[in-house]
C-alpha positions as a printed NumPy array, in Angstrom:
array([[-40.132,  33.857,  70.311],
       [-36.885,  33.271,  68.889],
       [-34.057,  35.379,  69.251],
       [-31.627,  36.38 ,  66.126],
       [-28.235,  35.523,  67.206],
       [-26.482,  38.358,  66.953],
       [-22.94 ,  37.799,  64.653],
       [-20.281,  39.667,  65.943],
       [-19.591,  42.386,  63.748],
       [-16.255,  42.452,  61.522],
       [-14.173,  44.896,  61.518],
       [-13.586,  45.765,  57.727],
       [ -9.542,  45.594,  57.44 ],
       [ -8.449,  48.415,  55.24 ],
       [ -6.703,  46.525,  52.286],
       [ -3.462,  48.508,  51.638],
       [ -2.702,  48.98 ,  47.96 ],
       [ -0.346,  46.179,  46.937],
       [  2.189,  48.295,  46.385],
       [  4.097,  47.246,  42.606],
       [  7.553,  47.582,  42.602],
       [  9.277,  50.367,  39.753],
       [ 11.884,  48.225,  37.968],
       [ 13.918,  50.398,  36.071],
       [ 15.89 ,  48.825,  33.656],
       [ 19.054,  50.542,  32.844],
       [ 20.053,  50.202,  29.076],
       [ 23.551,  48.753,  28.363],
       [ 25.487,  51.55 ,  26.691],
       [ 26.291,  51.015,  23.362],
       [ 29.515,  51.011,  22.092],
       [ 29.819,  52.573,  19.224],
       [ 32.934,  51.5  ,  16.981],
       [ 34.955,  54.089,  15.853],
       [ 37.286,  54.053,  13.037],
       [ 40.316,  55.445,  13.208],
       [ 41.613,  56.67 ,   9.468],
       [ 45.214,  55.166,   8.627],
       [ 47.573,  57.898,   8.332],
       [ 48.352,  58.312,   4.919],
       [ 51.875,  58.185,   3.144],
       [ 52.649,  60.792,   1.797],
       [ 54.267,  59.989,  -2.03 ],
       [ 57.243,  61.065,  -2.75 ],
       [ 56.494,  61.963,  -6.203],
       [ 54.492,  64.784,  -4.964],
       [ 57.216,  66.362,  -2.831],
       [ 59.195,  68.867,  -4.913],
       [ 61.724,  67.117,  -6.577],
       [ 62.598,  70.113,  -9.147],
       [ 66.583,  70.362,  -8.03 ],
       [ 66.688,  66.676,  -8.008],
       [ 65.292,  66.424, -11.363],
       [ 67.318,  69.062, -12.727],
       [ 70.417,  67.298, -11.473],
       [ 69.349,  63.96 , -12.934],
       [ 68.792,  65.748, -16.48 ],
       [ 72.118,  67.273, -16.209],
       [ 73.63 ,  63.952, -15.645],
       [ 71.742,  62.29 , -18.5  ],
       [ 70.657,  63.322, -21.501],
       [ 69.162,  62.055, -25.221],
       [ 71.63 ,  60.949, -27.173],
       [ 74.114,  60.025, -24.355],
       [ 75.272,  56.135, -23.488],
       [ 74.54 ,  55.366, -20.23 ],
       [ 75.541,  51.985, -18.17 ],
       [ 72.484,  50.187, -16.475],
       [ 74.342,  47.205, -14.234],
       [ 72.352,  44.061, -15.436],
       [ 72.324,  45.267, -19.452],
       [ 75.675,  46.952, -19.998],
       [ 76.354,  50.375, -22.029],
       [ 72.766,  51.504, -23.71 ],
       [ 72.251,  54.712, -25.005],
       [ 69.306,  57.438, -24.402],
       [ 66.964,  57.634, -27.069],
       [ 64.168,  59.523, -25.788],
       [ 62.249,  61.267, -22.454],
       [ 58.722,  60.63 , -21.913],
       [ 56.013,  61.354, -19.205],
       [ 54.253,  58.44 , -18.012],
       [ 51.123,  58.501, -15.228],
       [ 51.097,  56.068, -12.755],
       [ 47.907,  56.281, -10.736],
       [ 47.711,  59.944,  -9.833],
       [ 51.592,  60.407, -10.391],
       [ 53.297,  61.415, -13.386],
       [ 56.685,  60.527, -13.84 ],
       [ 59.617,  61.679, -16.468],
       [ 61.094,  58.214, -17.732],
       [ 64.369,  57.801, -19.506],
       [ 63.829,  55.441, -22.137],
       [ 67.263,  53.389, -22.499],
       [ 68.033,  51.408, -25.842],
       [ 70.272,  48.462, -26.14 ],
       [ 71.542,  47.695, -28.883],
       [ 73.16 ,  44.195, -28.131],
       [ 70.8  ,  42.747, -26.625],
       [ 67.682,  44.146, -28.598],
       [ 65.457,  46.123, -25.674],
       [ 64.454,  48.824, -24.314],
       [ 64.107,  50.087, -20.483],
       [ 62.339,  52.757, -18.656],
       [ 63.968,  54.429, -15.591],
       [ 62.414,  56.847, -13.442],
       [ 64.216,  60.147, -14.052],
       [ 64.483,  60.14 , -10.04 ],
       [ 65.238,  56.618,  -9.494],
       [ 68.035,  56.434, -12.373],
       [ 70.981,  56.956,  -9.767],
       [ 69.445,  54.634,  -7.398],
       [ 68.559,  51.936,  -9.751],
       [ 72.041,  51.586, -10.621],
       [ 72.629,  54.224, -14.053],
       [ 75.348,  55.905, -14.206],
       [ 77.249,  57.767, -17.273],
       [ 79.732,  55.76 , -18.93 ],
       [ 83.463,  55.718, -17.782],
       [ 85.921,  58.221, -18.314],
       [ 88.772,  58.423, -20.032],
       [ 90.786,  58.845, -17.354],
       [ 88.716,  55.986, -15.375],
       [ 89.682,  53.466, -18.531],
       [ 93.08 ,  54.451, -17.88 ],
       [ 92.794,  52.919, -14.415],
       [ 90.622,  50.037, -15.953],
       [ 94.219,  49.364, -18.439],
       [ 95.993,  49.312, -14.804],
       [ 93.582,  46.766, -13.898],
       [ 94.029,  44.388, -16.397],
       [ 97.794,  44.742, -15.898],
       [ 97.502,  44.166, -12.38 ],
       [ 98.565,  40.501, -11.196],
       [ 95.888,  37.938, -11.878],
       [ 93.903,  36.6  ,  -8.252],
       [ 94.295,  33.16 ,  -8.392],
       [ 91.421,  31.203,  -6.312],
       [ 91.579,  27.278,  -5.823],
       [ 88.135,  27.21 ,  -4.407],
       [ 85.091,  25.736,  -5.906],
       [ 84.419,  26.985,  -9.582],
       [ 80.994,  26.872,  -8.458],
       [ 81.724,  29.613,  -5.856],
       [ 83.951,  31.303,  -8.025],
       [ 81.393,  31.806, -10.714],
       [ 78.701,  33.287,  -8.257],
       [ 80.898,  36.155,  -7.159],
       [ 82.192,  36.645, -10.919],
       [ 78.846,  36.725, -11.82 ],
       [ 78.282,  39.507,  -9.06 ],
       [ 81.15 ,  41.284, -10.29 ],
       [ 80.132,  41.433, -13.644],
       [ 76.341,  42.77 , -13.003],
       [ 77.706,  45.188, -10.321],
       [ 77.888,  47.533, -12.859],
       [ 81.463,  48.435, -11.504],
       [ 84.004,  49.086, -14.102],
       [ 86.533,  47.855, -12.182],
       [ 84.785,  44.708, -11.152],
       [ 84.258,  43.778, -14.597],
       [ 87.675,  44.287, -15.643],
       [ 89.287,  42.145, -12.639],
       [ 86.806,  39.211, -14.173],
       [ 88.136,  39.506, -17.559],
       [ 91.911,  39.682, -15.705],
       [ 91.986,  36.581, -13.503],
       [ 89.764,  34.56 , -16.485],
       [ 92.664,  35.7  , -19.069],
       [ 95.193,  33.542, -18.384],
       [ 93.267,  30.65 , -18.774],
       [ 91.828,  31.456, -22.312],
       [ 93.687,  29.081, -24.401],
       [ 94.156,  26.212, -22.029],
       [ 91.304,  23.097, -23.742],
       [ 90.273,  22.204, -20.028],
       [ 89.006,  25.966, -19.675],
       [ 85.09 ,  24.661, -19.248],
       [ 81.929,  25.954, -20.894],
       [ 80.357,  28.392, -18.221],
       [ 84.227,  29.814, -17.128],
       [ 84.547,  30.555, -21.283],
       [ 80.981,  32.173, -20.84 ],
       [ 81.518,  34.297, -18.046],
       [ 84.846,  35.69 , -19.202],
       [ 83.424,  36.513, -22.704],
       [ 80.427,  38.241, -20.74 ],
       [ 82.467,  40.364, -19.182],
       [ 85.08 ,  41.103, -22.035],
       [ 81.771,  42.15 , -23.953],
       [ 80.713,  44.821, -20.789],
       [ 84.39 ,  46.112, -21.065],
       [ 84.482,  46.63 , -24.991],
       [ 80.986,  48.182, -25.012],
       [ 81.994,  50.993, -22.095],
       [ 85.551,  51.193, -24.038],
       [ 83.775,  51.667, -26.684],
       [ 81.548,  54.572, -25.674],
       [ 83.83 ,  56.084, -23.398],
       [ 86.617,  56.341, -26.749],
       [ 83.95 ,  56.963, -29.713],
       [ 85.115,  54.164, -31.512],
       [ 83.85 ,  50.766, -33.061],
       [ 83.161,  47.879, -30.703],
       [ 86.249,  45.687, -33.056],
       [ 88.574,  48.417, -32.364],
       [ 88.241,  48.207, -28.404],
       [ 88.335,  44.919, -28.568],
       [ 91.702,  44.531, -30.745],
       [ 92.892,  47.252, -27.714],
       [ 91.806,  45.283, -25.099],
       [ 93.15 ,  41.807, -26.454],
       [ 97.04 ,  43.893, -27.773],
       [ 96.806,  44.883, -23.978],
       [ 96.157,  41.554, -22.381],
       [ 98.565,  39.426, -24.702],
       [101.348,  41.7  , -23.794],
       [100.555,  40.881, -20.325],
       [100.519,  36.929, -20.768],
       [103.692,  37.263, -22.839],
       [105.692,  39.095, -20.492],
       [104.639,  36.493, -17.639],
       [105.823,  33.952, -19.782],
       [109.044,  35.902, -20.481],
       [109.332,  36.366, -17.069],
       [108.537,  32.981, -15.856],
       [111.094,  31.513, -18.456],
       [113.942,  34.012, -16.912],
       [113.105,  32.912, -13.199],
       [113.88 ,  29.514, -14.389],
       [117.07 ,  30.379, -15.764],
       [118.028,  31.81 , -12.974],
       [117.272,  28.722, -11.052],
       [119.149,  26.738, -13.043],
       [121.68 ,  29.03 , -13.102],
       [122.182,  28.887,  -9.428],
       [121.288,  24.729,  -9.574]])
């Protein structure tokens, strides 16, 4: 009789629950990008600029000449309102004659931009003195020479202009007197006749006949007095 062989018996292992691991993914933040709004400039043209206007329109007016530093004496023919973008502006509208244009200045820009009424009499006066002055005699290069005439003369400065037309005087008759010296003198003669002009009511020939009496009788009494100096040194020779 045979026997079963008795297997030992297993012991059943509880299987533990494989335990799964909680990954928790954490979520960059996201940046978000912010604009920040440009401050913006405020425009001038919208601050109140009544007194400043007023005092601009008291200072020029239709009908008067004006002097605009690169164009000479012009004269105010009308006023107009012009809109720039959003902005409306009062414009002086400037005719000249001479040189066959017109310009439009900002009524609040005109002093800034260089406008300003025309002289005086009692400025011209001082302009006369000018011209009577002694002559500044420069040995440096014409080239230099011509720049700061050239400044002079589109300063707009009455009395710049006239100190051209006083050290380039004495040289008017001489045949070496070259092209672009004879140019700039006769530029600024022309800006001194047209103020004289203006500033006197009368024609542009009868400032210039003024002008020219005055600046002979300067050359002439240099002469006179050059030819007495000489007399004197001979004298005492």
């Amino acid at each position: 009789m045979l026997l079963k062989k008795q297997l030992p018996e297993v012991k059943k292992v509880p299987v533990r629950p494989s335990v799964a691991k909680k990954i928790v993914v954490t979520a960059r933040p996201v940046l978000q990008k912010m604009t920040v709004a440009k401050p913006v400039a405020q425009n001038p043209a919208n601050k109140p600029v009544a007194p400043k206007l007023q005092a601009q329109k008291a200072l020029y007016k239709v009908g008067h000449y004006v002097v605009y530093p690169t164009h000479g004496v012009g004269r105010i023919m009308d006023e107009e309102t012009q809109m720039i973008g959003e902005v409306e502006l009062r414009m002086l509208v400037i005719s000249f004659e001479k040189d066959k244009m017109t310009l439009r200045v900002p009524v609040h820009r005109a002093t800034a931009a260089g406008l300003r009424p025309v002289s005086s009499i009692d400025q011209m006066k001082k302009v006369f003195n000018t011209l009577k002055s002694r002559a500044r005699t420069s040995r440096g290069m014409w080239s230099r020479r011509a720049q700061e005439y050239e400044t002079k003369i589109n300063s707009g400065n009455i009395f710049s202009v006239a100190e051209v037309v006083r050290d380039l005087h004495q040289n008017v008759d001489q045949s070496e007197r070259s092209y672009s010296e004879r140019m700039i003198y006769e530029s600024a003669l022309a800006r001194l006749v047209g103020e004289l002009a203006a500033a006197e009511a009368i024609s542009h020939e009868t400032a210039t006949d003024k002008l020219m009496k005055l600046l002979r009788a300067k050359v002439a009494a240099n002469v006179a007095a050059a030819a007495a100096a000489a007399e004197i040194a001979k004298e005492a020779a």
